[in-house]
ZAMARGU-4260 file (C-alpha; in steps of 0.2 Angstrom, whole numbers, plus 5000, padded with zeros to 4 digits):
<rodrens>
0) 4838/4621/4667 | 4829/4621/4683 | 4816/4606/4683 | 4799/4613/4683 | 4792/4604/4697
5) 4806/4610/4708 | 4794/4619/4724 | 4801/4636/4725 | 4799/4651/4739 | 4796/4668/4731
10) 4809/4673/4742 | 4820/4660/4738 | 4818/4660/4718 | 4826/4676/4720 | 4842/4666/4725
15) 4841/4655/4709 | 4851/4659/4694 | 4851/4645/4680 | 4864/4636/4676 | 4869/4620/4666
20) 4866/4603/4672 | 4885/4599/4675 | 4886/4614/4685 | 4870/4608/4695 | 4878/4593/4697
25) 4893/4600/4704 | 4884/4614/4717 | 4872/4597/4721 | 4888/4587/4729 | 4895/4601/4737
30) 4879/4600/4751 | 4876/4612/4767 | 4886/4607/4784 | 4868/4608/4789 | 4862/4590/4793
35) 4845/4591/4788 | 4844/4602/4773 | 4842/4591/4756 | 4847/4603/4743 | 4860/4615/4743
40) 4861/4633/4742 | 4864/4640/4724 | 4873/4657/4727 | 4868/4673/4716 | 4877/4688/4715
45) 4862/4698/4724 | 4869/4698/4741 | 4852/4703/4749 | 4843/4691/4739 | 4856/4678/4744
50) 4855/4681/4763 | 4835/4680/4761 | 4836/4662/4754 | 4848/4658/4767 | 4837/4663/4780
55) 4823/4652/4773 | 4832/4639/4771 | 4841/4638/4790 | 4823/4641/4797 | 4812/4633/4786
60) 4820/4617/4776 | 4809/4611/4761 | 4815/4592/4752 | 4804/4593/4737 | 4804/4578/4723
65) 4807/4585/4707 | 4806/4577/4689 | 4814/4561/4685 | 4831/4572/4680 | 4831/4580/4698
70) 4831/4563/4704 | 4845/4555/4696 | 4854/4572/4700 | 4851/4575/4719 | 4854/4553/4722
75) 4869/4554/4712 | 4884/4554/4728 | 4872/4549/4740 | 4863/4532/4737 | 4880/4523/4742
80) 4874/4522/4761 | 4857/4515/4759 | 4860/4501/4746 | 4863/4488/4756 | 4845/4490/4763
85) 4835/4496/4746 | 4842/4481/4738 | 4833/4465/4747 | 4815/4475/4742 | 4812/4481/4725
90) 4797/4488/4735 | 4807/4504/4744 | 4791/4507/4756 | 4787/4490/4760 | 4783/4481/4777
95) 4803/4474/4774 | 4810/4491/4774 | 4799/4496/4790 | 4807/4481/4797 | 4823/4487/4790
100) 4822/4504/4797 | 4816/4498/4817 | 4833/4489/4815 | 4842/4501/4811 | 4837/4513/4824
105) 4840/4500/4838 | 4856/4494/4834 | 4862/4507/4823 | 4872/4508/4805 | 4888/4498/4811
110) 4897/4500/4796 | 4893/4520/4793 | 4892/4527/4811 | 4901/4515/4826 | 4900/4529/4839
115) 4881/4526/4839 | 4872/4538/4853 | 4866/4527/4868 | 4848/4521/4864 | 4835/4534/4870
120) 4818/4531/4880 | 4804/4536/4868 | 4787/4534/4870 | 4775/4536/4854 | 4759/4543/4850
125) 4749/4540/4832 | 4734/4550/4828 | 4729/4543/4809 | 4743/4534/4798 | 4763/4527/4803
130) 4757/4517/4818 | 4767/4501/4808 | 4781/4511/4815 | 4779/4505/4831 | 4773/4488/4827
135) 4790/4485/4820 | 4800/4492/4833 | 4792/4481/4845 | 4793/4465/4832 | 4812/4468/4831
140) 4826/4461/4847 | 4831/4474/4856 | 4815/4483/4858 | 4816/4488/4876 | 4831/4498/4877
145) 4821/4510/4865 | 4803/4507/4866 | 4794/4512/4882 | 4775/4515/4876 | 4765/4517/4860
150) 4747/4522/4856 | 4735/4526/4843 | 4725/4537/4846 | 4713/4535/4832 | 4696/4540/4838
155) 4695/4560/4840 | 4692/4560/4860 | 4705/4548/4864 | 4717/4560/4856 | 4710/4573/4866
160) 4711/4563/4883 | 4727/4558/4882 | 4736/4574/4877 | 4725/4582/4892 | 4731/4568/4904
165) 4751/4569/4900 | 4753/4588/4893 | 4757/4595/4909 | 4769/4606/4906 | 4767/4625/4896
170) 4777/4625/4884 | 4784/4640/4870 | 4791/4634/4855 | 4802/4646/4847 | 4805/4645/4829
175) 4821/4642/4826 | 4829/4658/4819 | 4829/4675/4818 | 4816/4678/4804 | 4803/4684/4816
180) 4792/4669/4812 | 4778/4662/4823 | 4780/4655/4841 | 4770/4639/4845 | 4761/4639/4862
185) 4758/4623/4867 | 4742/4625/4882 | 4737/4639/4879 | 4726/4636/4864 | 4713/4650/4861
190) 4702/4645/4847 | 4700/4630/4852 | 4684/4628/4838 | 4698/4630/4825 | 4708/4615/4830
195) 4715/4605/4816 | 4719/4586/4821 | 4730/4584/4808 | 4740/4599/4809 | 4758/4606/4815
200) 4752/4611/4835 | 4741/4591/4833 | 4759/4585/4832 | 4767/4593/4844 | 4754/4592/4855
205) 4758/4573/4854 | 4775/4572/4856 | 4774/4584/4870 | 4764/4571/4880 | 4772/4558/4874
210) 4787/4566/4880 | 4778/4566/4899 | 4775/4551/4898 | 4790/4542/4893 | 4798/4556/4908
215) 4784/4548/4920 | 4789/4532/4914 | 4809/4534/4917 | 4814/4534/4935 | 4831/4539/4933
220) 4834/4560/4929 | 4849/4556/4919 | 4837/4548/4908 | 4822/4561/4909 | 4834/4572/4905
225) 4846/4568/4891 | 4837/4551/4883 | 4818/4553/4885 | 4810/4557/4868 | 4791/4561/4863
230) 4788/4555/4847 | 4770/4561/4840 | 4762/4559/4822 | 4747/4563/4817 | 4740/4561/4799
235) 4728/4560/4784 | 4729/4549/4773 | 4721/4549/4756 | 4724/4537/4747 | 4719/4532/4729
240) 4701/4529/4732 | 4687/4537/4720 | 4684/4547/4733 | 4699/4557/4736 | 4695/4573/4725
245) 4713/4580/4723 | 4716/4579/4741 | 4734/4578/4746 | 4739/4563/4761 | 4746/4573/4774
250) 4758/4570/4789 | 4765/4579/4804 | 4779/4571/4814 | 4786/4578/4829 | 4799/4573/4841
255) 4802/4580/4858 | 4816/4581/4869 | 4818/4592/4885 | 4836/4600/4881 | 4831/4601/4861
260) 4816/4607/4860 | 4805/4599/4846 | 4807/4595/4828 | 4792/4593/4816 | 4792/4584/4799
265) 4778/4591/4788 | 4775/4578/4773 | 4764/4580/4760 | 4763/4564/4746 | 4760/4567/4731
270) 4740/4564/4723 | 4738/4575/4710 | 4727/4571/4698 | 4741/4571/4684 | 4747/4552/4691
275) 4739/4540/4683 | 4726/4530/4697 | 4740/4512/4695 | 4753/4524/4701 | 4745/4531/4716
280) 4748/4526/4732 | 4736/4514/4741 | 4731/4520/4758 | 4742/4504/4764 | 4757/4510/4755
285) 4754/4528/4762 | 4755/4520/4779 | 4772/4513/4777 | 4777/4529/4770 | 4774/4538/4784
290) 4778/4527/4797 | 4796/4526/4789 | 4796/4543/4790 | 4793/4543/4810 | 4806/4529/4809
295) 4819/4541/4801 | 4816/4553/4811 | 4822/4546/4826 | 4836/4539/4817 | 4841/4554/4812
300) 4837/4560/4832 | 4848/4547/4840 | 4863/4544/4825 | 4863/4563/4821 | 4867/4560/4801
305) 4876/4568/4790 | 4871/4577/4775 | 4874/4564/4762 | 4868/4548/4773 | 4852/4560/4779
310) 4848/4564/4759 | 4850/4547/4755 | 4837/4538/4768 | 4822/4552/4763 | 4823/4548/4745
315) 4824/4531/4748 | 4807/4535/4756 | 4799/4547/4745 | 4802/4540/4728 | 4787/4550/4718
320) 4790/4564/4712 | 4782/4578/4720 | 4782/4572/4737 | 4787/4587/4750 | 4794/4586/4766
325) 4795/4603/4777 | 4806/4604/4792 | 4804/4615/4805 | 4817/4616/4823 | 4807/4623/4838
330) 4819/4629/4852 | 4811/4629/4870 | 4808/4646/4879 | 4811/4643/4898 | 4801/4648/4912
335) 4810/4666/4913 | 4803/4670/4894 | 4822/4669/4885 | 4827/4655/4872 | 4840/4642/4880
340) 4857/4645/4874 | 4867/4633/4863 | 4881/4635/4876 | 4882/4618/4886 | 4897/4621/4896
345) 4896/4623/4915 | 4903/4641/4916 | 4888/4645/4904 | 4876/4635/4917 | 4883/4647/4931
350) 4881/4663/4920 | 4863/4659/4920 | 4864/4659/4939 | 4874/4675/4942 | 4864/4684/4929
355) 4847/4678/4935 | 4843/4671/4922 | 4838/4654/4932 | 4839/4648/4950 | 4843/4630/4947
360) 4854/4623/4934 | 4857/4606/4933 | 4875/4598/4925 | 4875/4583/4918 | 4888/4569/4912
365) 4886/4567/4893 | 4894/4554/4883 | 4906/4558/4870 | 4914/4547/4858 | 4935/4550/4853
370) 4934/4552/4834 | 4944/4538/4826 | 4944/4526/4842 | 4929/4517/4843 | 4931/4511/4859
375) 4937/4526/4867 | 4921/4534/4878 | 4921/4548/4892 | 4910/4559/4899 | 4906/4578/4899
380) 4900/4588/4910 | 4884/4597/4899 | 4873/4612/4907 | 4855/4602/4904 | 4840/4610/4910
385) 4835/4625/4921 | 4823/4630/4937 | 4806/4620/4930 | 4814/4609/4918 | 4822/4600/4931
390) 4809/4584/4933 | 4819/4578/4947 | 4812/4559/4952 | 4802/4558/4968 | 4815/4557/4986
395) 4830/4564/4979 | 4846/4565/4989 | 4855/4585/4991 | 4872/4583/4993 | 4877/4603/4998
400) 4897/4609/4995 | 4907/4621/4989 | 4917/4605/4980 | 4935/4613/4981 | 4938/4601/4974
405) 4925/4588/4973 | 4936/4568/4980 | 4930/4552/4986 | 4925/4557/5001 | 4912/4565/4993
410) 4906/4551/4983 | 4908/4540/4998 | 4897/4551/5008 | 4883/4550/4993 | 4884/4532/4992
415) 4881/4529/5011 | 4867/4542/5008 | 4860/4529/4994 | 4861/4513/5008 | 4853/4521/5019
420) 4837/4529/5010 | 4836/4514/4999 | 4833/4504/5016 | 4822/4518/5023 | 4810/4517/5009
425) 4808/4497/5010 | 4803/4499/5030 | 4791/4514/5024 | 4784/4504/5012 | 4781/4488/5021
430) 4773/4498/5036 | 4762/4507/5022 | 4756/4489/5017 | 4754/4484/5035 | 4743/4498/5041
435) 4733/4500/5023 | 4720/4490/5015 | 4727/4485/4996 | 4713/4497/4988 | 4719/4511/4999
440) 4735/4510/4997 | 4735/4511/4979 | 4723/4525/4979 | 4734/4535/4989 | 4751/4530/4979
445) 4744/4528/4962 | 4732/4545/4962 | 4730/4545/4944 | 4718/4528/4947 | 4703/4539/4947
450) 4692/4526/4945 | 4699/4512/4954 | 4688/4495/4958 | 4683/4490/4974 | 4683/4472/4972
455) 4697/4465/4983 | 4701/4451/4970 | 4704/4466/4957 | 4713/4476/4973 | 4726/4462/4977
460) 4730/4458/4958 | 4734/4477/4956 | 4746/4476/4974 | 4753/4460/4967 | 4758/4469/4950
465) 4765/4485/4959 | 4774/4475/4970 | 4783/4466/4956 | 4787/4481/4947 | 4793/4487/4963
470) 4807/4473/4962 | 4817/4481/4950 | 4822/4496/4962 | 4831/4510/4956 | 4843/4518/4969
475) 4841/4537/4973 | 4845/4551/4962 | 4861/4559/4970 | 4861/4576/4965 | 4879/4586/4969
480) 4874/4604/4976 | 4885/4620/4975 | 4877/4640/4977 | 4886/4650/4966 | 4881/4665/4976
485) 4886/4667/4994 | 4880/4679/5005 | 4896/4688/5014 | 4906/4684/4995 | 4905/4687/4978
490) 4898/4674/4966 | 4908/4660/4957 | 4917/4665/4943 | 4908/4654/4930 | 4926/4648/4925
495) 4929/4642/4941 | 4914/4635/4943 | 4918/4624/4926 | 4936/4619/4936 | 4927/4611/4952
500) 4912/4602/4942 | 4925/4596/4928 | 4932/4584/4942 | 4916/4576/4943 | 4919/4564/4928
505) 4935/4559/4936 | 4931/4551/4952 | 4925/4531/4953 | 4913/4524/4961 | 4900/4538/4957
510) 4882/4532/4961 | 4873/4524/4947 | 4862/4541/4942 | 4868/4558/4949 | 4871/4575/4941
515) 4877/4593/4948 | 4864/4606/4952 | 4869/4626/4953 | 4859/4637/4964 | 4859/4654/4970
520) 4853/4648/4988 | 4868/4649/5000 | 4858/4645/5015 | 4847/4628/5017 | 4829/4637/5021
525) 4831/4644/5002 | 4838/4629/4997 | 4823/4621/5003 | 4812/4636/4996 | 4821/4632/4978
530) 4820/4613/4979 | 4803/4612/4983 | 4797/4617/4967 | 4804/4604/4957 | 4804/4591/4967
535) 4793/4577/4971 | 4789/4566/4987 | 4790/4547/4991 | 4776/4535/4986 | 4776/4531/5004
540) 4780/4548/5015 | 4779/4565/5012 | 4799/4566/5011 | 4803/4576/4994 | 4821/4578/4997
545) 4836/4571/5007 | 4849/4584/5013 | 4867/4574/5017 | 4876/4584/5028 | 4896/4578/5037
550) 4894/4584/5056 | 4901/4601/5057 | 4888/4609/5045 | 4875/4597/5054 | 4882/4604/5071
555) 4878/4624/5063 | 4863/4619/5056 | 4856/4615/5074 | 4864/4630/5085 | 4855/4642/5089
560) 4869/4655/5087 | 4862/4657/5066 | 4843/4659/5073 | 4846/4676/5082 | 4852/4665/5097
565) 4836/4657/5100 | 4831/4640/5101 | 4812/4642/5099 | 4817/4650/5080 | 4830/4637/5077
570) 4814/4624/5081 | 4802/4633/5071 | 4815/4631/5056 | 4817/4615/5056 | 4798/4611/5058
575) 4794/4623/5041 | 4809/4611/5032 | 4800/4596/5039 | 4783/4603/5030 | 4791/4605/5015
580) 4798/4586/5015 | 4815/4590/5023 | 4827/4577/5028 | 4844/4575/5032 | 4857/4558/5033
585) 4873/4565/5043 | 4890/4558/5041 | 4902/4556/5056 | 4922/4558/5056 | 4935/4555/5069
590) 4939/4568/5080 | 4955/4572/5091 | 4951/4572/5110 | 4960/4582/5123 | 4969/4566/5129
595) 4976/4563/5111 | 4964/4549/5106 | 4952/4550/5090 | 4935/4547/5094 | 4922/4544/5080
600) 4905/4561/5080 | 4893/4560/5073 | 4881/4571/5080 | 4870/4557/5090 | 4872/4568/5107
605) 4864/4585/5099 | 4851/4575/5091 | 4845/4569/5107 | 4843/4588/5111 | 4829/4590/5101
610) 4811/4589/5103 | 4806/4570/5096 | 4797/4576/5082 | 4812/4583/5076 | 4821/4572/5082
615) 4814/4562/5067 | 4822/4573/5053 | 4838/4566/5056 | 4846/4549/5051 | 4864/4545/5059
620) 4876/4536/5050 | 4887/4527/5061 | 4905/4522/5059 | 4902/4505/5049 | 4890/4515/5036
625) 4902/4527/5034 | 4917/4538/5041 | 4925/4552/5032 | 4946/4555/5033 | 4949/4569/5021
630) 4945/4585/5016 | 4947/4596/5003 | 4958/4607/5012 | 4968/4596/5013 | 4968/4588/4994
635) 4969/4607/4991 | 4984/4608/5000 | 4993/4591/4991 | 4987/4599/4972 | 4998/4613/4977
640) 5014/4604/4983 | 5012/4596/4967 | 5009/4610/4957
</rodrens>
């Protein structure tokens, strides 16, 4: 028989026939694919009844600690993975498991899961109880590769400060599946009397800024886009005080990622006042409890464990009986109101162009481990984030092509590209320094200083500081540009456009953080339009983006021919690109002369046509920097002769 404690759905009791315990046992092992469900469907012969169950358990997952028997029955096949750790502690929630735990999420379960995912960059926010979460990541070697920030917010106004200073984006949550339940609007909160700091939208609200923040915090946008996590708790904790009065400690765990959406983890512990006051939980204990949880879940975030392994860790965690843990998936609604697809491929990323369904798609390399060969790694092209989602970092570089195929030339081109804006901003930075007092400099680059002090001892400590963060300089994002609309032609077919970015992977010496962007801008003033909405500008200038350009397209750029022959338009162009933060680095390549002889262009002679202050757009490669000798036509023309 069913234990009596068992936390049932009415829907889902419907679904529940009763059978002997052997046969429990038996449905028990044979768990859902689903990763984060902890107790299996059990089948009745009402079909309707069955798919209702089925819908609650997809949507909304419950992990409910029954009686002793449910216990012994539900740990039977999946203890093996955890005993290792549950063994050096007779004390399952004690500070050694916490420690236990961090360990495990910053340098994985070797033995269990050797293809571990590459650590993410998570910043955490605690409002109430788990904060010894972070405590012990940060106690444990390795810290950095996962850690980026933590704060506990414990006083009620610093929680609302720091969600208003880092929750900058609007964001709709969908619940995630089709049972028409509630969407959670995060920004847009209209009762605003009736908030509940220790509710589901208090944790997401968390984790959402926290996600900001570690973004803010990453300068790289393959990391703000596949590895930054928000992680947000927020909590009331009971305890086993006089005072508690049959209240139940409750938790709310969120984690945030941009491609993902958000996960929460309601946990309620069990209080009631059937437990004799010895066996309660102290407040202490409750804590740990909780800040295991917040460690599991970002275990289970970055390892992705199965469903054995993932049953195992939570009741290793909550080991009274009565302790509920709710799980709840929210997808992310774009900017264009529709849930994000669970297609990744590239062809599905140019769908969402020529449908328009978005306007910028970016594609991104994702790593992926060769089942049985732990060594073997390669890369992925992913579709990853659409039109606003793109948080591209400030000064990126545009590299423009229909990439037919994409070759080294192309990379060679990017890489000269990186040279030269990485010694651009050192000059712009220096001269910024030279011209501006200390105080006004970081005013002006650092905006978020509101209050900044005057004193010129605090003024040059703060320079001082910047100025060695600024020594670990990240190189410019390189992002690889191709419109999948044009505007004599039809669009891409979205296989074809799978073919040329699938090349990407392929080709060495790729710069150290780049991805490929689709756009349904075939000309460079909508490209500009496009780009200047999700881009950023330099600390130092107000250059937002770097176009790189090889001479010929730089050459049509600058004739007059495309601005209804007149000059005065072509000018007029140019100067609105400038005001958006418009730059371009050209590339030259030999060219044969009428004599026979190959002389090196790269556009220096139709520069020096321009009015100065245009003029100032345009950085020249010259032949030592760079020089390019192929052309897809022409690898084109050797894939066929090999065909």
């Amino acid at each position: 028989i069913l234990p009596s404690r068992l936390l049932l759905s009415p829907l889902l009791s419907l679904a529940v026939i009763v059978l002997p315990s052997s046969a429990i046992a038996a449905t028990s092992r044979s768990s859902s694919t689903h990763p984060m469900i902890a107790f299996s469907t059990i089948r009745s012969s009402a079909s309707s009844s069955s798919a209702a169950a089925k819908r609650i358990i997809d949507n909304t997952i419950i992990h409910r600690r029954g009686s002793t028997y449910s216990s012994r029955i539900l740990r039977a096949s999946t203890t093996k993975s955890f005993s290792a750790m549950s063994s050096s502690s007779n004390d399952i929630n004690s500070p050694s498991q916490t420690q236990q735990l961090a360990t495990r999420l910053i340098r994985g379960n070797n033995n269990n899961n050797p293809s571990l995912n590459p650590p993410f960059k998570t910043c955490i926010a605690i409002a109430g109880g788990g904060s010894a979460a972070s405590s012990a990541i940060a106690s444990t070697s390795g810290a950095s590769s996962i850690l980026l920030e933590s704060i506990v917010t414990y006083d009620r106004r610093s929680f609302a400060e720091f969600v208003t200073n880092y929750n900058h984006r609007d964001v709709v949550l969908d619940s995630d599946g089709d049972d028409g339940g509630d969407d959670i609007v995060m920004g847009d909160n209209n009762n605003p009397s009736q908030f509940s700091f220790c509710s589901t939208q208090a944790a997401i609200l968390l984790s959402q800024s926290a996600l900001s923040r570690s973004i803010q915090l990453s300068p790289r946008f393959q990391d703000r886009a596949l590895s930054c996590v928000g992680v947000g708790c927020a909590s009331a904790l009971v305890g086993n005080t006089e005072s508690s009065n049959g209240r139940i400690s409750t938790a709310y765990i969120a984690l945030s990622t941009l491609r993902m959406g958000t996960t929460v983890w309601e946990v309620k512990l069990e209080n009631s006042d059937e437990i004799l006051s010895t066996d309660k939980r102290s407040r202490g204990i409750e804590e740990t409890v909780v800040s295991n949880l917040v460690l599991a879940s970002m275990i289970q975030h970055r390892e992705e464990l199965g469903q054995d392994e993932y049953d195992s860790m939570i009741k290793e965690i909550l080991d009274k009986d009565g302790d509920e843990l709710t799980v709840q998936s929210y997808k992310v609604t774009g900017s264009n109101g529709r849930s994000k697809t669970s297609d990744c491929s590239p062809a599905a990323g140019a769908r969402q162009i020529i449908q328009g369904d978005a306007n910028i798609v970016s594609i991104l390399p994702v790593l992926q481990h060769i089942k049985n060969d732990d060594s073997s790694q390669s890369f992925q092209m992913e579709t990853a984030l659409a039109d606003g989602e793109n948080l591209f970092p400030n000064d990126v570089i545009i590299v423009p092509g229909s990439y037919n195929p994409p070759h080294h030339g192309h990379v060679g081109l990017a890489n000269a590209a990186v040279a030269a804006l990485r010694q651009m901003r050192r000059t712009e930075e220096k001269d910024c320094n030279e011209v501006s007092s200390s105080s006004n400099m970081l005013r002006s680059r650092y905006s978020s200083l509101e209050s900044f002090s005057t004193s010129s001892s605090s003024s040059s400590a703060l320079k001082n500081l910047w100025d060695t963060v600024d020594k670990y300089e990240y190189d410019p994002t390189v992002l690889f540009e191709m419109s999948v609309t044009n505007a004599d032609k039809p669009p891409l077919d979205p296989s074809e456009v799978e073919r040329r970015v699938s090349f990407f992977p392929t080709l060495s010496d790729m710069p150290k953080d780049w991805g490929v962007i689709l756009t349904n801008a075939p000309l460079f003033s909508q490209k500009t339009s496009l780009l200047d909405e999700v881009c950023s500008s330099s600390p130092f200038s107000n250059r937002k983006m770097t176009f790189v350009l090889g001479t010929d397209t730089f050459v049509r750029i600058i004739n007059p021919k495309y601005y209804n022959n007149s000059v005065e338009n072509m000018i007029d162009a140019l100067v609105q690109m400038k005001e958006k933060g418009v730059h371009f680095i050209v590339g030259g390549r030999l060219e044969q002369t009428e004599s026979g002889s190959k002389k090196f262009i790269n556009g220096e002679e139709e520069v020096k046509s321009l009015p100065v202050h245009v003029q100032e757009m345009f950085t020249l490669l010259t032949e030592d920097e760079f020089r390019l000798d192929v052309s897809s036509t022409e690898i084109r023309k050797q894939m066929e002769e090999q065909k």
